[in-house]
N, C-alpha and C positions, 0 to 999 in steps of 0.2 A: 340612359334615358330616365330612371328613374329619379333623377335626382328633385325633381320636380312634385313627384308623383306621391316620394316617399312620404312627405309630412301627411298628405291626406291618407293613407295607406294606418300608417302609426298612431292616428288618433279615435281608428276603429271607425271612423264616418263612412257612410256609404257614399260614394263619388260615382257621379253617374256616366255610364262611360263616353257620352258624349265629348265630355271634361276632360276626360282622363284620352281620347284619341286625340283632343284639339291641341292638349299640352304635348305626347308624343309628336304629332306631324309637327307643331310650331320647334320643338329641340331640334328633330330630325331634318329640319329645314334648315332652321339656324346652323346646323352644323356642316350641313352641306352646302350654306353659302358662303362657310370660311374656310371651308377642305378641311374641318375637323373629324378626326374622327371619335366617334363614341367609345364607352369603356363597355 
């Protein structure tokens, strides 16, 4: 999940977690409409 998440995390910004569930559920969707599963 984090693959996303991580640049914002790494540059010490404050990410509001609005952002940070919208980018989880769009991965989490996207993976689940290719049968991917996550690491």
């Amino acid at each position: 999940i984090g693959k996303k998440i991580k640049p914002y995390m790494e540059t010490g910004q404050y990410v509001p977690n609005e952002i940070v569930i919208s980018l989880m559920r769009h991965e989490l969707g996207a993976a689940k409409d290719k049968n991917v599963l996550l690491d």
